[in-house]
Each structure stands twice: as C-alpha cells, then as structure tokens.
Backbone as CSV, one residue per row, in Angstrom:
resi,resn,N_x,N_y,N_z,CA_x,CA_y,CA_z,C_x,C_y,C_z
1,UNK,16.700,262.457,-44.170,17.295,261.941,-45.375,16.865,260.481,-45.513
2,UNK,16.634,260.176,-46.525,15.974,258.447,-46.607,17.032,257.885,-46.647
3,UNK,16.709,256.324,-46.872,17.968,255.777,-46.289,18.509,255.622,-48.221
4,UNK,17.898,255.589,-49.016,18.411,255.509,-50.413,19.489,256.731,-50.498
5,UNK,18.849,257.578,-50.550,19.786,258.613,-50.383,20.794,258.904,-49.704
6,UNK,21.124,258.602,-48.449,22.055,258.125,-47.078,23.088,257.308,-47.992
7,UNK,22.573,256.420,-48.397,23.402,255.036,-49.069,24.084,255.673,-50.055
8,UNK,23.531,256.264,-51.076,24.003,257.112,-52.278,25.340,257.775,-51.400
9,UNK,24.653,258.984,-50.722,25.963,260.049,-50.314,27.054,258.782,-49.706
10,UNK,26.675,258.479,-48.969,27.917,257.210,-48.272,28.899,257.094,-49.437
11,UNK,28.043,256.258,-49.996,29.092,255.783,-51.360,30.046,256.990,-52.510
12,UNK,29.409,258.035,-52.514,29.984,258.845,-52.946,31.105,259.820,-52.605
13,UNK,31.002,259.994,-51.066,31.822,260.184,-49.936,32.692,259.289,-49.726
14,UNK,33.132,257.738,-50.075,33.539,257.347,-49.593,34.603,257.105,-50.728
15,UNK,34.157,257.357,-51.959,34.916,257.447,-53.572,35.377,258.560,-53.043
16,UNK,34.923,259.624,-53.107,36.244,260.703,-52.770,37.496,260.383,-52.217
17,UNK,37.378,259.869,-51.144,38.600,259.671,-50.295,39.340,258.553,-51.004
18,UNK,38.732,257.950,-52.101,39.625,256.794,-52.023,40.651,257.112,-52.629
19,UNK,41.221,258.542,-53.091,42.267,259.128,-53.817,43.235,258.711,-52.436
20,UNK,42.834,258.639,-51.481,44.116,258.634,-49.965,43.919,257.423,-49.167
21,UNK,42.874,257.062,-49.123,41.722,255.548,-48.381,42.957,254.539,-48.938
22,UNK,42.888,254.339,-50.122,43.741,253.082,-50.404,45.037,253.221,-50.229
23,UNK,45.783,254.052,-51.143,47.492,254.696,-50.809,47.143,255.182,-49.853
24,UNK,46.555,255.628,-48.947,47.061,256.002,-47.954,47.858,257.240,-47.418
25,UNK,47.629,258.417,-48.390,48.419,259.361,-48.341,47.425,260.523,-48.104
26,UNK,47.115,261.271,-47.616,45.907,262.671,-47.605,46.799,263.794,-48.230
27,UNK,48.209,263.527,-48.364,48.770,264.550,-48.737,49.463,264.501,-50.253
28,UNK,48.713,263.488,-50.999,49.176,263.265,-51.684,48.580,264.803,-52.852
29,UNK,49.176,265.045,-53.863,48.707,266.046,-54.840,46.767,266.271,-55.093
30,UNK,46.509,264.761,-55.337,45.446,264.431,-55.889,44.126,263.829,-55.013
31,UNK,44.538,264.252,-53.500,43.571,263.649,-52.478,42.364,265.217,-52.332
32,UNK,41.276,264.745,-51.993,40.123,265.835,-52.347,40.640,266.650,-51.125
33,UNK,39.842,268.440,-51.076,40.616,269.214,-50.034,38.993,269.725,-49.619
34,UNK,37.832,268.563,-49.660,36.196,269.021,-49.375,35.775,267.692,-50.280
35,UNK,34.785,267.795,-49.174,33.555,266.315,-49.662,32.364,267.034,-50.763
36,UNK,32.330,265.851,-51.681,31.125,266.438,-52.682,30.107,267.465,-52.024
37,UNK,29.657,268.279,-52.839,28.959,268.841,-52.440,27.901,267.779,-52.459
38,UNK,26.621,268.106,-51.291,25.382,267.453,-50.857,24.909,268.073,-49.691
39,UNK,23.539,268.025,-50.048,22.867,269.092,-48.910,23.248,270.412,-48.657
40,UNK,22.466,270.915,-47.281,22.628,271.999,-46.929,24.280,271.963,-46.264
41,UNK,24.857,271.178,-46.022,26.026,271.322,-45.434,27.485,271.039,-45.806
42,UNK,28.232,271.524,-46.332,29.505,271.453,-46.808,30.693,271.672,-46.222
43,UNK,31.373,270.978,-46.373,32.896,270.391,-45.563,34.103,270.552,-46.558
44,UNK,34.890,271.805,-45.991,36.134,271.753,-46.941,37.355,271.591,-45.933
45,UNK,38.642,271.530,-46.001,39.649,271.761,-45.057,41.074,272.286,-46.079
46,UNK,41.411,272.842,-45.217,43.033,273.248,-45.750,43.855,272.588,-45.827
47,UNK,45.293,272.880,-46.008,46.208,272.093,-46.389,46.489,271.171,-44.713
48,UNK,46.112,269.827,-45.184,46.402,268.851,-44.021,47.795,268.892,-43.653
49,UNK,48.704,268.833,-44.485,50.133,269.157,-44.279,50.879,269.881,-43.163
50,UNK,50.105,270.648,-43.134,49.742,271.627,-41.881,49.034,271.831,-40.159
51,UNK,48.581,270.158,-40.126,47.612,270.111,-39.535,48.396,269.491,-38.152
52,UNK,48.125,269.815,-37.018,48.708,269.806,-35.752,49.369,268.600,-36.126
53,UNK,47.853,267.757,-35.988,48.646,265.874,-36.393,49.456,265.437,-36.808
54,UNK,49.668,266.474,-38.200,51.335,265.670,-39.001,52.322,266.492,-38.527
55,UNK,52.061,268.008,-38.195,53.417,268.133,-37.432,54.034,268.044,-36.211
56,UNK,52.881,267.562,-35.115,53.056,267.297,-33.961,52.486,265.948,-33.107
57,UNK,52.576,264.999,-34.496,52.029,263.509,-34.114,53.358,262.654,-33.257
58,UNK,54.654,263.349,-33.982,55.701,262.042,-33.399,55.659,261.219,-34.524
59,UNK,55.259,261.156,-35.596,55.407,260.108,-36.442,54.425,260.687,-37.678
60,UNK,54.834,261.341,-38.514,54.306,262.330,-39.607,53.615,261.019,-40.652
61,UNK,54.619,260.533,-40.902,53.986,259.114,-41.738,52.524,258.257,-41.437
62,UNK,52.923,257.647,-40.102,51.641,256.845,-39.827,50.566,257.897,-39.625
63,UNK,50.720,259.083,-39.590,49.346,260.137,-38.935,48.950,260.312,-40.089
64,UNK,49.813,260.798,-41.251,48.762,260.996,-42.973,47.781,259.901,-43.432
65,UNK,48.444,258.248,-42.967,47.861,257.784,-43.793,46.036,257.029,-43.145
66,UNK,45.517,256.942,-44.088,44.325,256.640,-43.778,43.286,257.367,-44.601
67,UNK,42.069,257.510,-44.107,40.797,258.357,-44.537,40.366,258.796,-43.360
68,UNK,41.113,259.155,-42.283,40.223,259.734,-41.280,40.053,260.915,-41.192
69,UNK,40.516,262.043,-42.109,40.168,263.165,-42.525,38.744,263.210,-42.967
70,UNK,38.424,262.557,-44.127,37.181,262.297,-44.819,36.253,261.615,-43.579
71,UNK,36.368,260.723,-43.161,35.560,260.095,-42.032,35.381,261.438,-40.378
72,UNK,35.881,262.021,-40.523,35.514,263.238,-39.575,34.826,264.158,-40.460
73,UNK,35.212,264.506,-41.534,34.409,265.705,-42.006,33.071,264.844,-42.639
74,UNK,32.818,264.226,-42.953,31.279,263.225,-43.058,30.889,263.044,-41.854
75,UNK,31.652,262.819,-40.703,30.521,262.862,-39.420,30.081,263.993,-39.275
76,UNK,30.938,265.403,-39.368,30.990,266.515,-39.261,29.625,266.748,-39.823
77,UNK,29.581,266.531,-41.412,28.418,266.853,-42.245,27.053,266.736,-41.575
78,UNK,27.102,264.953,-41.033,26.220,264.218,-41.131,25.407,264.765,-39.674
79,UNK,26.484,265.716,-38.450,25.392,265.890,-37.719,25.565,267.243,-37.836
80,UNK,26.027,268.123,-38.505,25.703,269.453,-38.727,24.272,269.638,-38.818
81,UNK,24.358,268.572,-40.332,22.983,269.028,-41.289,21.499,268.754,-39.796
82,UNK,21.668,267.995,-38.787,20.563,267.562,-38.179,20.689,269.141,-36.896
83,UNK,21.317,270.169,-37.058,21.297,271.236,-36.168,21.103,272.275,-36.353
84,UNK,21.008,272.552,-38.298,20.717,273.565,-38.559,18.942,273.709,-39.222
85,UNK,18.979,274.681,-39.194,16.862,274.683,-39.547,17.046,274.306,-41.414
86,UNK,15.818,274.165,-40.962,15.474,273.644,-42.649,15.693,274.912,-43.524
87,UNK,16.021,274.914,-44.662,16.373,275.910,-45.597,17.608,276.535,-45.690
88,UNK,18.030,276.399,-44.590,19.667,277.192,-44.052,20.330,276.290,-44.894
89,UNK,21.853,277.224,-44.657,23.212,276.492,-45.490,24.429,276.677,-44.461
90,UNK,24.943,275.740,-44.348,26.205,275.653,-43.473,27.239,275.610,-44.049
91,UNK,28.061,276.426,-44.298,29.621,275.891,-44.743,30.527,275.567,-43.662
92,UNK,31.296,274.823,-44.046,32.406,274.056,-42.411,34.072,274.531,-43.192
93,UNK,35.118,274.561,-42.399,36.302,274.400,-43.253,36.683,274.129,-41.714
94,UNK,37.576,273.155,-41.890,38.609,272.405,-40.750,40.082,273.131,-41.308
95,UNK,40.279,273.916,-40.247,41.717,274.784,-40.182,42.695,273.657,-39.898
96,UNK,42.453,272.832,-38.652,43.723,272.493,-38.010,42.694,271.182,-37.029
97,UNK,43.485,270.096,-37.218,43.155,268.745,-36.529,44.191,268.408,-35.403
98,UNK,43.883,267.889,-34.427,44.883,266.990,-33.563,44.009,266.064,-33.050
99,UNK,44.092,264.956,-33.278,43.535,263.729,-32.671,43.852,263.390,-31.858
100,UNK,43.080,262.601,-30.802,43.400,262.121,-29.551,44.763,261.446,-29.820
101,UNK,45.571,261.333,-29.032,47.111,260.349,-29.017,47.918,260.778,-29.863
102,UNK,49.054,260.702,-29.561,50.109,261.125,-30.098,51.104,259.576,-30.415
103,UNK,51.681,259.329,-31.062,53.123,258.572,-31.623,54.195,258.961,-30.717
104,UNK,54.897,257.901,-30.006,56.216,258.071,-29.628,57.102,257.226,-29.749
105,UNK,58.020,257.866,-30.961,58.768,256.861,-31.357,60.064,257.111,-30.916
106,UNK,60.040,257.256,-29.249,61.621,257.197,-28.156,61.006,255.808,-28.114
107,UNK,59.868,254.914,-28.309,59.548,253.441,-27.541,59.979,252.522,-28.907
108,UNK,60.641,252.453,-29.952,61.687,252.141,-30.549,60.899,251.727,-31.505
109,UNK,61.188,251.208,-32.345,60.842,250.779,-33.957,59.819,249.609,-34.210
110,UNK,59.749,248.683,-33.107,58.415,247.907,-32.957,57.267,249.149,-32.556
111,UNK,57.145,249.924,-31.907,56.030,250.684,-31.649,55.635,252.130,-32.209
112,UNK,56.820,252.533,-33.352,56.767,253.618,-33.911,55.281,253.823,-34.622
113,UNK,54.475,253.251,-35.026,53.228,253.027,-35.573,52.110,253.178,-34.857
114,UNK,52.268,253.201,-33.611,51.312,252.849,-32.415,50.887,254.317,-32.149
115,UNK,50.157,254.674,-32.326,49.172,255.645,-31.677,48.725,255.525,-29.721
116,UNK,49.711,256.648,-29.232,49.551,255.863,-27.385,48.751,257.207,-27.454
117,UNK,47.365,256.535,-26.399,46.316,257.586,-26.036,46.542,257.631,-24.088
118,UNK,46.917,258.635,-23.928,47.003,259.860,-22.998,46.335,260.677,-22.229
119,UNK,45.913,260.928,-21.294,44.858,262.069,-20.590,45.487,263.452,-21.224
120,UNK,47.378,263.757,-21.535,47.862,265.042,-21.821,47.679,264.799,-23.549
121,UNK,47.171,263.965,-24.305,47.369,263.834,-25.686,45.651,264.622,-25.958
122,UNK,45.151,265.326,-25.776,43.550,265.388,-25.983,43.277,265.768,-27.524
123,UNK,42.129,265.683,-27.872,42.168,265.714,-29.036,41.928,267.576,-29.559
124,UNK,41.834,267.921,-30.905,41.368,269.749,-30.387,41.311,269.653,-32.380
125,UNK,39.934,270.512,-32.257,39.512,270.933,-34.157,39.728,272.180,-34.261
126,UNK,40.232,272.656,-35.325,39.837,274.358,-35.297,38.702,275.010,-36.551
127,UNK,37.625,275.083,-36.641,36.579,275.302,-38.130,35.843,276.280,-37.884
128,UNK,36.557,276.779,-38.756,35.776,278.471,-39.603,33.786,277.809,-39.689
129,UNK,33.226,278.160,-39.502,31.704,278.432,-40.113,30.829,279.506,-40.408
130,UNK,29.997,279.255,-41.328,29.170,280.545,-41.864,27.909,279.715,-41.874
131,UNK,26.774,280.219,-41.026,25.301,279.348,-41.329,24.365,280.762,-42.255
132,UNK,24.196,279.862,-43.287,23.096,281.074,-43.990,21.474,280.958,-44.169
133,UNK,20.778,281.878,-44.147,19.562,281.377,-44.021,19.350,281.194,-45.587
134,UNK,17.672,281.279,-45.855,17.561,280.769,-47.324,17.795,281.875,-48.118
135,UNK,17.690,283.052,-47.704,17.915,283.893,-48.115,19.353,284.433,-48.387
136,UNK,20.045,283.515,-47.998,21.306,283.925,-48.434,21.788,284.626,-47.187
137,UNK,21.400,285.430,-46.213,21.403,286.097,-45.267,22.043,285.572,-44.222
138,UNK,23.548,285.673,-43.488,24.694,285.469,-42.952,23.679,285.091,-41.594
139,UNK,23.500,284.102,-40.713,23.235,283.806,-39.173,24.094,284.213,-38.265
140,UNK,24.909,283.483,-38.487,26.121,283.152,-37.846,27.530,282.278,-38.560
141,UNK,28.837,283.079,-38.011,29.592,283.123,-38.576,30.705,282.977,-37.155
142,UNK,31.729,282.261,-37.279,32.854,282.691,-36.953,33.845,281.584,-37.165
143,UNK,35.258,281.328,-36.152,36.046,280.203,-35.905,36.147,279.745,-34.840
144,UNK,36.018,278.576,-34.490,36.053,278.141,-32.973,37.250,276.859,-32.971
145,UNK,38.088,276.856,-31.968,39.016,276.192,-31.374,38.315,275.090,-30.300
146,UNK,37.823,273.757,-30.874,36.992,272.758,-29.977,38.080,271.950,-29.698
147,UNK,37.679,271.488,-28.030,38.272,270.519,-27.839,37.866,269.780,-26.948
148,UNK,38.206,268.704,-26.520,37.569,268.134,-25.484,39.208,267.457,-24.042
149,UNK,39.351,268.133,-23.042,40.345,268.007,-22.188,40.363,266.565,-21.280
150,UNK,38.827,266.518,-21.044,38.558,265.236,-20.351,38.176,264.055,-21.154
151,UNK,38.917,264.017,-22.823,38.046,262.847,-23.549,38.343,261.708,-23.011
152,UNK,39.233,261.303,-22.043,39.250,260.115,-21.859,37.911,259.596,-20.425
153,UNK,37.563,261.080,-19.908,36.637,260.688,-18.894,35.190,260.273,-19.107
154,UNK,34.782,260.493,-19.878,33.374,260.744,-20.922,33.025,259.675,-20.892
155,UNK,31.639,259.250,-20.648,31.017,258.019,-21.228,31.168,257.348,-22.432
156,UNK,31.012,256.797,-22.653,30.997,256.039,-23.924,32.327,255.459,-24.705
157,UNK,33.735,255.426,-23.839,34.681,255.324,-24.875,35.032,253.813,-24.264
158,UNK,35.030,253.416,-23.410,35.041,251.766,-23.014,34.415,251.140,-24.376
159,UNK,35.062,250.411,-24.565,35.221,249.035,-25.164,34.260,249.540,-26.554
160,UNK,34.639,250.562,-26.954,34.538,251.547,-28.296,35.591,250.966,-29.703
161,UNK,35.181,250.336,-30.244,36.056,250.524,-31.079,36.311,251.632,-32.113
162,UNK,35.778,252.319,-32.239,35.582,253.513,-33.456,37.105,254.217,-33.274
163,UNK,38.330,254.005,-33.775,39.528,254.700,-33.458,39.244,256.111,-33.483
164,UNK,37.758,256.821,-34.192,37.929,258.668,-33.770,36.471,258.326,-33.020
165,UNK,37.102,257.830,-32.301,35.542,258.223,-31.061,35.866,259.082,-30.344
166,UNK,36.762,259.698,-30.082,37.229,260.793,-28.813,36.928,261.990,-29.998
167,UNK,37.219,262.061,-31.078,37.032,262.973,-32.136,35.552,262.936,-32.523
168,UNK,35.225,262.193,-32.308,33.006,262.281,-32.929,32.766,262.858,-31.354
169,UNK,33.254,262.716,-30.631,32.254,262.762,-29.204,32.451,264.392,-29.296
170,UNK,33.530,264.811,-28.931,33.950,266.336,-29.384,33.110,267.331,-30.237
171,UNK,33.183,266.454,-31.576,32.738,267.332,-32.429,31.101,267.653,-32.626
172,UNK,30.465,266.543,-31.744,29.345,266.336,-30.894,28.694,267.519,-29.749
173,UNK,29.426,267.878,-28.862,29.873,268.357,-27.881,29.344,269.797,-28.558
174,UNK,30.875,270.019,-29.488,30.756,271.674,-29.893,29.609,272.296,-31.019
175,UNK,28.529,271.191,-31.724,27.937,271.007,-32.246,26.168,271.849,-31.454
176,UNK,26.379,270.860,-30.329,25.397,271.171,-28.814,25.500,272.132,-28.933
177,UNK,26.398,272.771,-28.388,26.760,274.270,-27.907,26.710,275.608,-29.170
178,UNK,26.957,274.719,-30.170,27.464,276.432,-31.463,25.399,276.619,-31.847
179,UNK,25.156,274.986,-32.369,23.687,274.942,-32.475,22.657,274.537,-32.034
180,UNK,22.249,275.051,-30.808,21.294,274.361,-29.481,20.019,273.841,-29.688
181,UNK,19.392,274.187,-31.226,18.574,273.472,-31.701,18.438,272.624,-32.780
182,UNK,17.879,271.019,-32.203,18.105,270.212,-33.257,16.955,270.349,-34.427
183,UNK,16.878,270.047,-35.439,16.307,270.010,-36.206,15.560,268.532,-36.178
184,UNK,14.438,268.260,-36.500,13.409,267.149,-36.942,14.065,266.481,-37.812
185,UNK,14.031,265.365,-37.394,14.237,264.736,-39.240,13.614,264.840,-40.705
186,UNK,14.686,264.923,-41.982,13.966,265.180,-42.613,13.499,264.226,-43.068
C-alpha cells in the first residue's frame, strides 16, 4: 500500500471512530459497528455492549470509553491484509473482546479509573473469519477464541507505551498461526 494511500485510509478510519473517539462512548446509538470498507480486508464487530470488557471490566464506564475498539480492528485490518495472498478477501467480525487488565474498584474512588494489569487479567478476542479467493470461492472459514496467557511474559512490553500492546502482540500471534504465509508487499 503506498504511503498516500496508508495516509488516506488512516484518516478515514480514524473519522469513523470519531462518533465515540471524542464522547467517548462506543456504545453510543451512532458509533460505527465496522471500519469503512477498504481493501481486501474488512472489520465488523457486534454489539460491544456485550463484550467481556464492559461486562466484566469492574468498571463498565471507563472500559466503553475511548477508540480502542476502532484502533484494534485497524491493526486487525492492517496486518490481516499483509497474510492473505493477493486477490483474496478476508472478512473479520470481533464477537467478544477482553483486554489485558481489569478495573478494581474495591481500591476506592481515587483508583476506580485505573486499569490494574495482572498475570490472571490476560487479554482474549473471539472473530468469526471467512478468507475468499478471487473467485469468490470460500478458503477458509471459521471462529477462533485467541488469547495470549503469558502476555505479560513476552518480549516487547517493557517500557511500551502503546496501552493495547498486549492486544496487538496477540492478535499478531493468532494471525502467524490462522495465516502462515506472509504476503509481499504491495
């Protein structure tokens, strides 16, 4: 992908979300439920409402708000598209999120906001996929339950700032494994 084009989708990806990015709400009526279509690879998800995170964060509030829905399913996109062969089509749908760390708000009302990361808090995706060839013709298909148990052991998360780095490394991980060959750049 050139970098004009890179820049384009960025920016256009990044207008989507801003229905939730600014308020701050993913659950609001009017927040997108899939990133523009672009490329061979497309990213939808279900009702977030639903999603491990808000009902099993410890703190339903601070876990909706943000864009890190949109900022996982654009990483999602961004290294799908580099695993599947040229001509193919990937569809993604994110069932169910839990991000690394959980909220515990027994540590009282100064820290109710705080996201505490855990060796037992791990992070875990659940996404339906269908890879099609050009022909329209089904590859591979199913749902997989990813997760990563040891994210806190893994290289790379020292002095990381990326707050879903335990969530890119993962989705990295199951990426390797579902599609073992990378594709060339285009």
């Amino acid at each position: 992908m050139s970098p004009r084009i890179a820049s384009l989708f960025l920016a256009l990806t990044l207008a989507s979300g801003a229905a939730f990015a600014a308020g701050g709400d993913m659950l609001a009526k009017d927040a997108p439920r899939a990133l523009p279509v672009f490329g061979p690879v497309s990213v939808a998800w279900s009702d977030p409402a639903k999603f491990s995170d808000l009902t099993s964060s410890g703190n339903r509030n601070a876990a909706a708000r943000g864009d890190w829905l949109v900022q996982l399913a654009t990483y999602l996109r961004k290294r799908a598209d580099q695993r599947i062969a040229p001509g193919n089509r990937l569809e993604l749908t994110i069932l169910d999120i839990q991000r690394a760390g959980r909220y515990e708000p027994w540590r009282g009302l100064s820290s109710q906001d705080t996201r505490v990361i855990r060796s037992n808090y791990a992070p875990f995706m659940v996404v339906k996929f269908r890879e099609l060839d050009a022909s329209g013709s089904v590859v591979a298909e199913g749902e997989r339950r990813i997760t990563d148990p040891a994210f806190l052991v893994g290289s790379g998360t020292l002095n990381n700032g990326d707050p879903l780095r335990y969530e890119k490394r993962m989705i990295d991980s199951w990426l390797r494994r579902e599609f073992p060959e990378t594709v060339a750049a285009r």
